[in-house]
C-alpha positions as CSV (number, residue, x, y, z in Angstrom):
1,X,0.0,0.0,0.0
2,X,1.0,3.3,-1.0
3,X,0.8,5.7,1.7
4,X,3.0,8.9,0.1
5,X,0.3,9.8,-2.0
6,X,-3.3,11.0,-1.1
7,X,-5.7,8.0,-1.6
8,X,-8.1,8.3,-4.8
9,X,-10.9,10.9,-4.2
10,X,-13.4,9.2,-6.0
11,X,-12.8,5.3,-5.4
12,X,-10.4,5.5,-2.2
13,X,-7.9,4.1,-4.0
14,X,-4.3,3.6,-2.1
15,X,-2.6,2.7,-5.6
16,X,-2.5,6.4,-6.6
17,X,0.9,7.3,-8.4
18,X,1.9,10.8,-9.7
19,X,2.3,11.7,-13.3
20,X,4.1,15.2,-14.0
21,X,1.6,17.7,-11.7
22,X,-1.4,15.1,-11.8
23,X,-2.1,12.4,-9.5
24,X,-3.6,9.5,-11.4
25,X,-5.2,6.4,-9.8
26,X,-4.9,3.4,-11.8
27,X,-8.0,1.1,-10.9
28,X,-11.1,4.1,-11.9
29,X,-8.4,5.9,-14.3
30,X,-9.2,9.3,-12.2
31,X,-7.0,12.3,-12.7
32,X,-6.4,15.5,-9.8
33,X,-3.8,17.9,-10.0
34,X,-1.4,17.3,-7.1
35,X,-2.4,20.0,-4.2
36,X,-6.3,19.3,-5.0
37,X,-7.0,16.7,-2.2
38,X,-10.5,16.6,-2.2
39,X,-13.4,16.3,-5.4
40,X,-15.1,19.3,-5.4
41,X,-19.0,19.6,-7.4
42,X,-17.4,20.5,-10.7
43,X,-15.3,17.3,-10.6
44,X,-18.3,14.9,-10.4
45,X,-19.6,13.6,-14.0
46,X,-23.0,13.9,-14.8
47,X,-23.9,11.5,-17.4
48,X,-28.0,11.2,-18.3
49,X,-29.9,9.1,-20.6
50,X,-31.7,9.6,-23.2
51,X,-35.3,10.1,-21.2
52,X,-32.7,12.8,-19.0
53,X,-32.5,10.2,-16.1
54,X,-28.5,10.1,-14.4
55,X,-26.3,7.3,-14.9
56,X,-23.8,5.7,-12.3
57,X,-21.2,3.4,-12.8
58,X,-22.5,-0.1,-12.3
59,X,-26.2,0.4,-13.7
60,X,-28.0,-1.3,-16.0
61,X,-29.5,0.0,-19.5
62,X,-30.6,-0.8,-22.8
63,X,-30.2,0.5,-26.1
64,X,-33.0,2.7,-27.7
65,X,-31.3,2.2,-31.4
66,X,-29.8,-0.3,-33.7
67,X,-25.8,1.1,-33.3
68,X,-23.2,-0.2,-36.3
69,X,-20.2,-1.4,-34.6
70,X,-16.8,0.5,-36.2
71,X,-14.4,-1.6,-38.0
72,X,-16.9,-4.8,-38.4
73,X,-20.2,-5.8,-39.7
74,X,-22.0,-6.1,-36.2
75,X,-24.9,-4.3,-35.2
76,X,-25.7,-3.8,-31.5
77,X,-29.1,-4.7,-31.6
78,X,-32.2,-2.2,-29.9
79,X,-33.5,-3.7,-26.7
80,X,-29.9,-5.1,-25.9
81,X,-29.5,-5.1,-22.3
82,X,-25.9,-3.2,-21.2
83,X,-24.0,-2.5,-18.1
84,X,-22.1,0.5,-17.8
85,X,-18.5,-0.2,-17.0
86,X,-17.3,2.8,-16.2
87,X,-19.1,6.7,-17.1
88,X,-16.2,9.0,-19.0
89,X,-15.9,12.9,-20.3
90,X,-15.7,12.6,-24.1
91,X,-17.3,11.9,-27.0
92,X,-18.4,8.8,-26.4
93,X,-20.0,9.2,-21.8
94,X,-19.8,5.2,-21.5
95,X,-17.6,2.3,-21.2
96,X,-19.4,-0.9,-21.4
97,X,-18.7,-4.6,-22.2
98,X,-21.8,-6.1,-24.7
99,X,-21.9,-9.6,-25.0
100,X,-21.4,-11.4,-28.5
101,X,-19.4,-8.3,-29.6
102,X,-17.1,-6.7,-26.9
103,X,-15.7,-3.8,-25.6
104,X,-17.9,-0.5,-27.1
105,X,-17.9,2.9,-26.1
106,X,-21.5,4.3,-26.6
107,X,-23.0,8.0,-26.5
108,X,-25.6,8.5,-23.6
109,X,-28.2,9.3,-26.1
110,X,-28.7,5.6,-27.4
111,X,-29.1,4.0,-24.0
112,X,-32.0,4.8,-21.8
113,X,-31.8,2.9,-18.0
114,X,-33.5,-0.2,-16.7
């Protein structure tokens, strides 16, 4: 356990290690600068569905629209039942696994929550 850095403000992390001026926590990928200890309200991610309801890490939600998978000739089917891996700011707000294709990143705008 690494107790020379701060723990991870938004999974309690110990396994924090510093990167240049950042602190970076390798299991929820979170990034701080180094002398911000604690998350403040503009560093919580507010992800919502398409029916505007908020997403969390760890729920549950199903896809309002047939989405072409890049790079192959799969389609994620509408109805397909997902759950969020992990909610990130980009293009693409989630990190999911779906079965019988893989890994995807999907916009919040296609999935609506069970």
């Amino acid at each position: 356990m690494n107790t020379e850095f701060p723990p991870c403000p938004q999974c309690q992390s110990a396994f924090v290690y510093a990167d240049q001026e950042h602190y970076v926590c390798p299991e929820c990928g979170h990034e701080w600068n180094q002398g911000q200890e604690s998350t403040t309200e503009t560093d919580v991610l507010v992800v919502k569905d398409a029916n505007g309801n908020p997403l969390q890490e760890g729920d549950y939600v199903t896809l309002i629209k047939d989405l072409k998978v890049k790079g192959s000739s799969s389609v994620a089917k509408i109805g397909t039942k997902v759950k969020i891996n992990r909610l990130v700011d980009g293009d693409h707000d989630i990190d999911c696994k779906i079965e019988g294709i893989g890994p995807m990143m999907l916009k919040s705008e296609f999935v609506k929550k069970l």
